[in-house]
C-alpha positions in Angstrom: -42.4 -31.3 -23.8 -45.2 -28.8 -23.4 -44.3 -28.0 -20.4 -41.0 -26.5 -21.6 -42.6 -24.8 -24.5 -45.1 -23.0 -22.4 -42.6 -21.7 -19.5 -40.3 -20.7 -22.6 -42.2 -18.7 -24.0 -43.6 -16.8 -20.6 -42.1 -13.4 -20.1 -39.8 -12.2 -17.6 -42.3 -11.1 -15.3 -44.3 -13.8 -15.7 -41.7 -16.1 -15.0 -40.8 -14.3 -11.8 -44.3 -14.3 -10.6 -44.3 -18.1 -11.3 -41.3 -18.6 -9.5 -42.9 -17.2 -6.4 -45.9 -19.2 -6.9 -43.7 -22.3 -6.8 -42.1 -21.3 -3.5 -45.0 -20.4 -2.0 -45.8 -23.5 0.7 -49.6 -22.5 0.8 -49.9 -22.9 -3.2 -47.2 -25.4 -4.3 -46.2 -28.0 -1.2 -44.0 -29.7 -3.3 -40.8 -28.6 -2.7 -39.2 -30.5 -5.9 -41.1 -27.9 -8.4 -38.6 -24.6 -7.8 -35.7 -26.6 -8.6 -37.1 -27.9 -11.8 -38.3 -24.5 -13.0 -34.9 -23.3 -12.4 -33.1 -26.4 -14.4 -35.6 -25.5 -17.6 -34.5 -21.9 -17.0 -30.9 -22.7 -17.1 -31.0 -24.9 -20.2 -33.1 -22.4 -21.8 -30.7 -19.2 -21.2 -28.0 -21.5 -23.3 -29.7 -20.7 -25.9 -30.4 -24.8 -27.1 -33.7 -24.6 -29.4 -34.3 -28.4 -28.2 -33.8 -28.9 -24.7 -31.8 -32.2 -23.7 -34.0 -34.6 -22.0 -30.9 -36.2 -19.9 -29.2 -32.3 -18.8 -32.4 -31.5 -17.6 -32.7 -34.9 -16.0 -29.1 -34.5 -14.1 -30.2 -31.1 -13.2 -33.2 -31.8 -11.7 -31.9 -35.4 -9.7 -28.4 -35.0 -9.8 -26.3 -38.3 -10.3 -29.3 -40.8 -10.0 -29.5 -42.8 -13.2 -31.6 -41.2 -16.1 -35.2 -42.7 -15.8 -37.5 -41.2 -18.7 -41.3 -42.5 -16.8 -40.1 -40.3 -14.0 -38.5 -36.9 -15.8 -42.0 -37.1 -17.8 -44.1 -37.7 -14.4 -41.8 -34.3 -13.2 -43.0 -32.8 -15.8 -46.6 -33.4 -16.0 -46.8 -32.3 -12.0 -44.9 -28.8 -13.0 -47.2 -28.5 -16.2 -50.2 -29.0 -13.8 -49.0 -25.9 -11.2 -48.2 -23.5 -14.7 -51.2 -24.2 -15.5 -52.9 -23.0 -12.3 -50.7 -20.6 -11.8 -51.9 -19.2 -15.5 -55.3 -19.4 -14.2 -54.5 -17.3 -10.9 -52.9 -14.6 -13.4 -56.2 -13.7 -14.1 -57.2 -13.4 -10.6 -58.3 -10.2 -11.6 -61.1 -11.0 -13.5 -65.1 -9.6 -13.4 -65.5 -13.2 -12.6 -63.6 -12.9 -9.6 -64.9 -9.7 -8.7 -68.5 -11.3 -8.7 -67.5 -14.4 -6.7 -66.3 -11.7 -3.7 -69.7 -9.7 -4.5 -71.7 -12.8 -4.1 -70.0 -13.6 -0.3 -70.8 -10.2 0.9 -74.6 -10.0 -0.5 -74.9 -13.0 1.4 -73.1 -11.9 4.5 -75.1 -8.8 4.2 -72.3 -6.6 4.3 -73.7 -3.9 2.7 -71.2 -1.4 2.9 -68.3 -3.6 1.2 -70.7 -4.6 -1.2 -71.2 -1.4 -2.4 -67.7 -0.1 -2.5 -67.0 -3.2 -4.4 -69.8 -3.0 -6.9 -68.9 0.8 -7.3 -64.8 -1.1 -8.1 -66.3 -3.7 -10.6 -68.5 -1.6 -12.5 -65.3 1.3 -13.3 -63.5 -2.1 -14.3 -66.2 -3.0 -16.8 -66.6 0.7 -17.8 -62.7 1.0 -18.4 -62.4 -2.4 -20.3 -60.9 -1.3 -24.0 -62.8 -4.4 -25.7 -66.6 -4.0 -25.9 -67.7 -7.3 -28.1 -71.1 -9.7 -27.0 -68.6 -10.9 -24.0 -68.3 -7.6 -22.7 -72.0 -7.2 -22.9 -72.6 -10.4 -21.0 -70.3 -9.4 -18.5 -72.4 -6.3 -17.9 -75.3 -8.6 -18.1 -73.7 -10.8 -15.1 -72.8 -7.4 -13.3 -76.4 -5.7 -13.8 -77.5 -9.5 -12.5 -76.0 -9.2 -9.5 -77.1 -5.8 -9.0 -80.6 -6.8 -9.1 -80.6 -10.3 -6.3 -78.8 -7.1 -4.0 -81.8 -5.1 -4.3 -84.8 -7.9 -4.4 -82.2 -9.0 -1.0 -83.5 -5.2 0.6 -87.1 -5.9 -0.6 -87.6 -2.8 -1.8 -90.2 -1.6 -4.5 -90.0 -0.5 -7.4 -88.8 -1.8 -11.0 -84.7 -2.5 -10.0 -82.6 -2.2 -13.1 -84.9 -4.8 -14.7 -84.3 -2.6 -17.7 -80.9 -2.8 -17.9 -80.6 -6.1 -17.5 -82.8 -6.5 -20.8 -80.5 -4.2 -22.3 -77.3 -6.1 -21.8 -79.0 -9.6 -22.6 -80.3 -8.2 -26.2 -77.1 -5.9 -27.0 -75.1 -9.6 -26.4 -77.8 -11.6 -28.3 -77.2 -10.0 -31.5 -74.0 -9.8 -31.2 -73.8 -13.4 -31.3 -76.4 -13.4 -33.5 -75.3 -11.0 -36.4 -71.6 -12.4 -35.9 -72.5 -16.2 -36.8 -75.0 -14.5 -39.4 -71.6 -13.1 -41.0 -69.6 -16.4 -40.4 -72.1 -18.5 -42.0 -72.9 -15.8 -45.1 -69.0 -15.9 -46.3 -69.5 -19.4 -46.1 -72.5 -19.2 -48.3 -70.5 -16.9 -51.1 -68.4 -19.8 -52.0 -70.4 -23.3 -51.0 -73.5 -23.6 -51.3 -75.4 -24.0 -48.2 -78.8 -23.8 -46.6 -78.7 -22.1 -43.6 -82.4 -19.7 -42.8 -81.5 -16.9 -40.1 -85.2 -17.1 -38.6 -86.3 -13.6 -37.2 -83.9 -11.7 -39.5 -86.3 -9.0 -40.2 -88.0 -8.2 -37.2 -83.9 -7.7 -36.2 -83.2 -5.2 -38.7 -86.2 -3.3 -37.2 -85.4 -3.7 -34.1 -81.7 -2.4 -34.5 -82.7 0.7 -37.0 -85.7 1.7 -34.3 -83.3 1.9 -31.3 -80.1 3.2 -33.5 -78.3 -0.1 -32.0 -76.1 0.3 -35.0 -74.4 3.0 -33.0 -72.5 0.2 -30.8 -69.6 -0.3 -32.7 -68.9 -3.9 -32.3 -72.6 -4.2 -33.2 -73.1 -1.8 -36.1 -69.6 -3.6 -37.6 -71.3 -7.1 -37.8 -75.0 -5.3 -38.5 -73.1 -3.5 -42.0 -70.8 -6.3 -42.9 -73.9 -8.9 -43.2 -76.0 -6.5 -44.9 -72.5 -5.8 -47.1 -72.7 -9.4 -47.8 -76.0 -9.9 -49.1 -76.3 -6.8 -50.7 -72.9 -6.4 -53.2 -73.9 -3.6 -55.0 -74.8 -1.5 -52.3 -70.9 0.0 -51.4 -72.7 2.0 -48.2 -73.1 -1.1 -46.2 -68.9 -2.2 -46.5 -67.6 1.0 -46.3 -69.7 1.8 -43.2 -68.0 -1.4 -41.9 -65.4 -0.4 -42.8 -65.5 3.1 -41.3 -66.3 0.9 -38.0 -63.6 -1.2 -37.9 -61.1 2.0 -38.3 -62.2 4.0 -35.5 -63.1 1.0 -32.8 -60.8 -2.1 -34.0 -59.7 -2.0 -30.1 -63.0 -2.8 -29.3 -62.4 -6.1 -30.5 -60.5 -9.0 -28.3 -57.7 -9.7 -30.4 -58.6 -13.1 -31.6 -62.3 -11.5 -32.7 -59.7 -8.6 -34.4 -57.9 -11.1 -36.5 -61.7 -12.7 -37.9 -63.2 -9.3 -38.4 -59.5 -8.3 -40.4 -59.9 -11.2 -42.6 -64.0 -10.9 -42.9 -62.9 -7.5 -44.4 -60.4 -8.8 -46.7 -62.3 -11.4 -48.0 -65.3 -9.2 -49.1 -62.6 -6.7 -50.6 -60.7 -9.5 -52.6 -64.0 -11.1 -53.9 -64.3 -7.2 -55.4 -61.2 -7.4 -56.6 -61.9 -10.8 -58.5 -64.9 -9.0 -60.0 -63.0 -6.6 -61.2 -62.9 -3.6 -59.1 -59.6 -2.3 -58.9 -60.7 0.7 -57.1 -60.6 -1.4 -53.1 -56.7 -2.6 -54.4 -55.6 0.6 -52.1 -58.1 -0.5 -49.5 -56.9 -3.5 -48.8 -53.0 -2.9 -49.3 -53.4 -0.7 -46.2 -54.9 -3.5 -44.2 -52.3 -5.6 -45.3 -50.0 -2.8 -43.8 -51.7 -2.4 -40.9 -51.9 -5.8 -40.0 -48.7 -6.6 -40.8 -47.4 -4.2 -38.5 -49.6 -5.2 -35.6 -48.7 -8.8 -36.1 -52.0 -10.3 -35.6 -52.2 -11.9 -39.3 -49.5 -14.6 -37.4 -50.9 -17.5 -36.0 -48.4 -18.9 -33.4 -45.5 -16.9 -35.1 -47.4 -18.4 -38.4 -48.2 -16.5 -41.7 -50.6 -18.9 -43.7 -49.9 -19.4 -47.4 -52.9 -18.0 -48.5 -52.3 -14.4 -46.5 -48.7 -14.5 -47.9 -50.0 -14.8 -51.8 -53.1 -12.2 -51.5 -50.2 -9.7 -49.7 -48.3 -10.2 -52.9 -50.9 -10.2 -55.6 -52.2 -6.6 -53.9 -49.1 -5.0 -53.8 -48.4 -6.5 -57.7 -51.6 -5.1 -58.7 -50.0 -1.8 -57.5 -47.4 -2.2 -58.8 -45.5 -2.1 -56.1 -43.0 -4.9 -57.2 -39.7 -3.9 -54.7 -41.9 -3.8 -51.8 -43.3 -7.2 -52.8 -39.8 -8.5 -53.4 -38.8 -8.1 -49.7 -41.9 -9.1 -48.4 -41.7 -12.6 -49.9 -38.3 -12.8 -48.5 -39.2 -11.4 -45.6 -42.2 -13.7 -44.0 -40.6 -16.9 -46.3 -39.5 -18.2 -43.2 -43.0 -17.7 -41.6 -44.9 -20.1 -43.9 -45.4 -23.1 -43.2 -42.8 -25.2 -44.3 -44.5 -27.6 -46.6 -45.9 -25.1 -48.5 -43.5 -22.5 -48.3 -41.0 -23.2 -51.8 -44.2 -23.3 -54.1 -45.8 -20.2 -52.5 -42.9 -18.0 -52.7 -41.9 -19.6 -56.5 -45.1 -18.9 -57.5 -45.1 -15.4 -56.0 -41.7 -14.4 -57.9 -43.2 -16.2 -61.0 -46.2 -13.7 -60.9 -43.7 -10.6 -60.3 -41.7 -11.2 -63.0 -44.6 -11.7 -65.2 -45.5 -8.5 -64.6 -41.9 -7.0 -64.9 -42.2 -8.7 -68.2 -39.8 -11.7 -67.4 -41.6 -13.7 -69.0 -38.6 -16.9 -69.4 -37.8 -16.4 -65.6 -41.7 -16.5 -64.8 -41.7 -19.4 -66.5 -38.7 -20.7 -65.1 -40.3 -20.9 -61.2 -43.9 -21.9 -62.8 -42.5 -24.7 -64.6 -42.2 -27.5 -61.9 -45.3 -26.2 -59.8 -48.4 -28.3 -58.8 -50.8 -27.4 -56.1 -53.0 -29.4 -54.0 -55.2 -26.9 -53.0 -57.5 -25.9 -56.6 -58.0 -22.4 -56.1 -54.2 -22.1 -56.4 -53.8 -24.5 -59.1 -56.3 -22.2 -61.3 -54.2 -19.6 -60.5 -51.0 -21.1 -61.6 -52.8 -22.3 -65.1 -54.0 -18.9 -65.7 -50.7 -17.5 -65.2 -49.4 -19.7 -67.9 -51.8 -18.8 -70.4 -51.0 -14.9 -69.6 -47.2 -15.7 -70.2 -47.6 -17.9 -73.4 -50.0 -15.1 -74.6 -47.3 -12.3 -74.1 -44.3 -14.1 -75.0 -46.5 -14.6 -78.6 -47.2 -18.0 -78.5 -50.8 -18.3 -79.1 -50.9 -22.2 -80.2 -49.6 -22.7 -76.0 -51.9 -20.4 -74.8 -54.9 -22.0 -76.7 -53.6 -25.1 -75.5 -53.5 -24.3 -71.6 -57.1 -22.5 -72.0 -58.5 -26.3 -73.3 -56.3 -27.6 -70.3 -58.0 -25.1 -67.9 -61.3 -25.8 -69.0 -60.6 -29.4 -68.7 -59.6 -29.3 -65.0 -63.1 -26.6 -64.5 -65.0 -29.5 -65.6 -63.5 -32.1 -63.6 -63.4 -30.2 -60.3 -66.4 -29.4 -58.2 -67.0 -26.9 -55.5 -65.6 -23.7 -56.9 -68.5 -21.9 -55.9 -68.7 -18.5 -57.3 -65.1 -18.9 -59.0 -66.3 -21.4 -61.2 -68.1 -18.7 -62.9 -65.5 -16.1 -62.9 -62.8 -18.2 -64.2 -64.7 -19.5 -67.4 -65.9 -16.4 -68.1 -62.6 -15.6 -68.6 -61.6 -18.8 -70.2 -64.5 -17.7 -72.8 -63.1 -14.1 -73.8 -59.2 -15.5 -73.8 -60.6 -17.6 -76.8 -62.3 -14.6 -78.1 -59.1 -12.5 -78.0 -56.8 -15.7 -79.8 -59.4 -16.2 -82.4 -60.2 -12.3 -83.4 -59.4 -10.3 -86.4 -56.8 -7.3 -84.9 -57.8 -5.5 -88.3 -61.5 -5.2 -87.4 -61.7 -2.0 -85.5 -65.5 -2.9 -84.6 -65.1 -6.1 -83.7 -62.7 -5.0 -81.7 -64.4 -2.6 -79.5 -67.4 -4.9 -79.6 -65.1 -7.1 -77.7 -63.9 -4.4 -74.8 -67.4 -3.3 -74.3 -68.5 -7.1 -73.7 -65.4 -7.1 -70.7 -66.4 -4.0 -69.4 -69.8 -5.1 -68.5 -69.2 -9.0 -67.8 -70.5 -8.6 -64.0 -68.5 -12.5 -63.2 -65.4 -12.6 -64.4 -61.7 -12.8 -63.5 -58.8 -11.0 -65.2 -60.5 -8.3 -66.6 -58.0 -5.5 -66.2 -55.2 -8.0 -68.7 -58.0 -8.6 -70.9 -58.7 -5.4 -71.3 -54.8 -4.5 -71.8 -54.3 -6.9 -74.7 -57.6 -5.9 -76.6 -57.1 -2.4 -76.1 -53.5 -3.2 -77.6 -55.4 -4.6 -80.4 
């Protein structure tokens, strides 16, 4: 019952506020709703994960027989006055504040007006978050402003100007944001999607140093990071952004810049660039310790396997080991066995476990492709190690096989038979030919598309 879920999970003060809402004959007028807040509240302090549908029944009727249509109806009318109630909690809202503004400019009370406007606008100055929704709230503010003075007829420009302000500092916002959302899209399906105007943008933001508004300059660098790779400036200005003024994010915006972030960092990492492994370790950190990675209490499977694989590339293989037991119980349970097998299969490869490894890998299948490359690549690492080179040349074919069949890789299609192409190189070569050799390395070191390069690079250099 959603009703139950949501009043569960509402704080103590929350709850206390929303028992006085219930009680309070001008809000709620039926008197039923206390005693039904109170039954879920009794139930719920037992500790019972699933509350009983006929305790909550007998607590909420007494000894009339249990009738399910009318315990639901009970429900839906107390899930109806949460839900207002949740609305009235942000009664104290720049929307609100307007609404009042808007009765006394019409009431010409000039004097309450004022000392309200002068209220609102320190509430929008001491808001923490300033994204493209605090900018059109400054927009609806400066609004308001101006109908007050065209109301006194006076002369002159108003704040015409900043009005303008707000509306473009919002506008690209918006703009440069979706510009980011669609341009990740973009770096892995191919897509046609023109950003008219994009230029005369740029101009505009470098000739008025708009790049200076944090939440603006972030989505301004990370775009230009996007479609410009080899120019490092544009991330780590981003970057540099997001350390200083992540607050001025709303926490849901947070999480999809934190993961915009990661993504351009891991794609480095695929091509080879060890050097953002520390980078993105200490967002792992840091987001883990703020929590906001979790969905609804949620870790997904992909977060919980690129945690792992940075702290493996790090070598950090005890803190690894308690995180996958740690946030197990977070996946989501379908996927949660195969993620964390797979996880203990790659840290034992690396410790050199190579039977164990293959022990969790053996039984493994994924769904999702991506994955499933990275289980077959694992396998041709281990048979490689474990010197069987007749399995390993057999689960390259295998690999190429499945490339060929699948579509919609996007850029990893590239990366992954590039590496494909040097594994053969490194079965088939002569260890005894120096030259050859270091031919070989040199070829790896400046493949710009290509996953795997460090263990590549390990085994030839072994050579």
């Amino acid at each position: 019952m959603k009703c139950v879920e949501i009043i569960q999970n509402l704080d103590t003060k929350s709850l206390n506020r929303l028992q006085k809402y219930l009680k309070s004959p001008y809000l709620c007028t039926d008197s039923t709703m206390p005693d039904s807040l109170e039954a879920i509240l009794n139930l719920h302090h037992k500790k019972q994960s699933d509350i009983d549908k006929m305790l909550l029944f007998r607590s909420i009727f007494g000894k009339q027989s249990y009738n399910d249509a009318k315990l639901r109806l009970q429900m839906s009318r107390l899930y109806g006055h949460v839900k207002r109630f949740l609305i009235l909690e942000r009664s104290e809202s720049l929307e609100d504040k307007l609404s009042v503004l808007k009765i006394l400019r019409n009431k010409s009370l000039d004097k309450f007006y004022l000392e309200i406007y002068q209220e609102t606008e320190e509430f929008l100055k001491n808001q923490t978050q300033a994204n493209e929704h605090f900018y059109e709230q400054e927009y609806q503010l400066r609004l308001e402003r101006y109908e007050y003075l065209a109301s006194k007829k006076r002369q002159g420009e108003f704040n015409l100007k900043e009005i303008s302000d707000s509306i473009e500092i919002s506008y690209l916002i918006k703009k440069l944001r979706h510009c980011c959302r669609v341009a990740h899209v973009q770096s892995v399906f191919k897509m046609d999607s023109p950003f008219p105007f994009m230029d005369e943008i740029y101009s505009y933001i470098e000739k008025e140093k708009l790049y200076e508004i944090p939440v603006l300059g972030f989505y301004y660098y990370n775009y230009l990071a996007i479609i410009n790779p080899l120019e490092d400036h544009y991330f780590q200005n981003c970057l540099h952004i997001y350390n200083n003024h992540d607050l001025k994010f709303d926490p849901e915006e947070r999480r999809e810049v934190f993961i915009n972030i990661l993504n351009y960092c891991i794609r480095k990492i695929n091509e080879g660039k060890e050097n953002y492994n520390e980078t993105v370790f200490e967002l792992y950190l840091r987001g883990l310790k703020h929590g906001f990675m979790l969905e609804q209490n949620k870790l997904s499977r992909f977060t919980y396997r690129n945690i792992a694989e940075i702290g493996i590339n790090l070598k950090e293989y005890d803190w690894v080991d308690q995180f996958l037991e740690d946030y197990k119980v977070k996946l989501e349970k379908p996927w949660r066995e195969s993620f964390y097998q797979f996880e203990k299969a790659r840290v034992l490869s690396e410790k050199k476990k190579y039977s164990e490894a293959l022990g969790f890998l053996s039984q493994l299948s994924f769904t999702d492709p991506l994955i499933e490359l990275s289980v077959r690549l694992e396998r041709i690492r281990i048979f490689y190690e474990m010197g069987e080179e007749e399995l390993s040349q057999y689960h390259v074919d295998s690999m190429d096989q499945f490339l060929r069949r699948k579509k919609n890789f996007g850029y990893h299609t590239e990366y992954y038979k590039c590496f494909l192409k040097y594994t053969r190189k490194l079965l088939k070569i002569d260890s005894k030919d120096p030259l050859k050799v270091k031919k070989l390395i040199e070829s790896v070191k400046g493949e710009p598309k290509i996953t795997g390069r460090k263990w590549l690079l390990e085994k030839l250099s072994e050579l």
